[in-house]
C-alpha positions in Angstrom: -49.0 27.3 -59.1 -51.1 30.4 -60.2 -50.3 33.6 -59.4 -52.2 37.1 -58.9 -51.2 40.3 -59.6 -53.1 43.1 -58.5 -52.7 46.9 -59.6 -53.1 50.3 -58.1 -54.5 53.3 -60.5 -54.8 56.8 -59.3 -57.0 59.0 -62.3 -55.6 62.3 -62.5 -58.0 65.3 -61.7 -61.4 64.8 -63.6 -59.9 61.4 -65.3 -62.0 59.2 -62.9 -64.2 58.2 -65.4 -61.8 58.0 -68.1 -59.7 55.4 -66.7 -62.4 53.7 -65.4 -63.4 53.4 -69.4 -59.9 52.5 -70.4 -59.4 49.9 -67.4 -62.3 48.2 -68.6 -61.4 48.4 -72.1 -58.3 46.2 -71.5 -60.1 43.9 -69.2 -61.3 41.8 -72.0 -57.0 41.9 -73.7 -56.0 40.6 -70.4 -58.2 37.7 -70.4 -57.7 36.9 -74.3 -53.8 36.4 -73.3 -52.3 33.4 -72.9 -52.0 32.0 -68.9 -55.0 34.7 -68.3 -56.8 32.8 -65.4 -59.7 36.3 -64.4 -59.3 39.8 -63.8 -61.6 41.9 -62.1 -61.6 45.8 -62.0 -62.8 47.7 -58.8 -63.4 51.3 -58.0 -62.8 53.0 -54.4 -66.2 53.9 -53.3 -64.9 56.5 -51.1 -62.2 57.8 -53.3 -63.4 57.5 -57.0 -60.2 58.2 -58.5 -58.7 55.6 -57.3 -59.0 51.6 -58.9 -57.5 47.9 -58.7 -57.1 45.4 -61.3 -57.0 42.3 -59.8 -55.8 40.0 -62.2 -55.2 35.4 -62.3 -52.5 34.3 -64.1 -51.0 31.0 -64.6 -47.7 32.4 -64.2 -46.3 36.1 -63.4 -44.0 35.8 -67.1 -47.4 35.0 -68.8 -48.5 38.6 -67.1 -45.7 39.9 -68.2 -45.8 38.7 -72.1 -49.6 40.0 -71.7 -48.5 43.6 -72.1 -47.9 43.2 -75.6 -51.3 42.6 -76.2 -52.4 46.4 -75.4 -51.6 48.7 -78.6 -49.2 51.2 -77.9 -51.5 54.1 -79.1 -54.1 53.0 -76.1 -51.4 52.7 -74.0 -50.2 55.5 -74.7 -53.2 57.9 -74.5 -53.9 56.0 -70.7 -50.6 57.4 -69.2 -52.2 60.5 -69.6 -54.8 59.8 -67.4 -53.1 58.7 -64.6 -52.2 61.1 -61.5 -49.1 59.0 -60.4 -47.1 56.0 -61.8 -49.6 52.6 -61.5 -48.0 50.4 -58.2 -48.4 46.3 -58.5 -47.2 43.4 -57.1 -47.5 40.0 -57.6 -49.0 37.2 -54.9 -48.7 33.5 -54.7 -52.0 31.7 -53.2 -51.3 30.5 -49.7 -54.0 27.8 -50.2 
């Protein structure tokens, strides 16, 4: 069964755009990894700062072997643009 995880991103003040540009920088890493089903990335239209990556996988460890994929120097110089620690959670489809 396939699983989705989805994301919460808060840009810190003036990093809207910023981590808009990085989130959709990785987009196309997270969908050359293995068990990469989709992943969309969606921006609050009445709070630009704030984003979700809603991300398929075949399975939550193939998520979580994914994070490799993103070099440490762009992961890195993200954290920087983020106002509060990123939230996610993983869901199973119901149907």
């Amino acid at each position: 069964m396939s699983v989705a995880r989805i994301g919460e991103f808060r840009a810190a003040d003036g990093d809207g755009d910023a981590l808009a540009a990085f989130l959709g920088s990785i987009r196309m890493i997270i969908l050359g990894s293995e068990g990469a089903i989709s992943c969309e990335v969606f921006r609050d239209r009445a709070d630009s700062a704030r984003f979700f990556v809603i991300e398929h996988w075949q399975t939550a460890e193939a998520h979580q072997a994914s994070v490799k994929n993103i070099p440490p120097d762009m992961f890195r110089t993200a954290m920087a643009l983020f106002a509060e620690t990123p939230k996610g959670s993983y869901f199973d489809s119901i149907a």
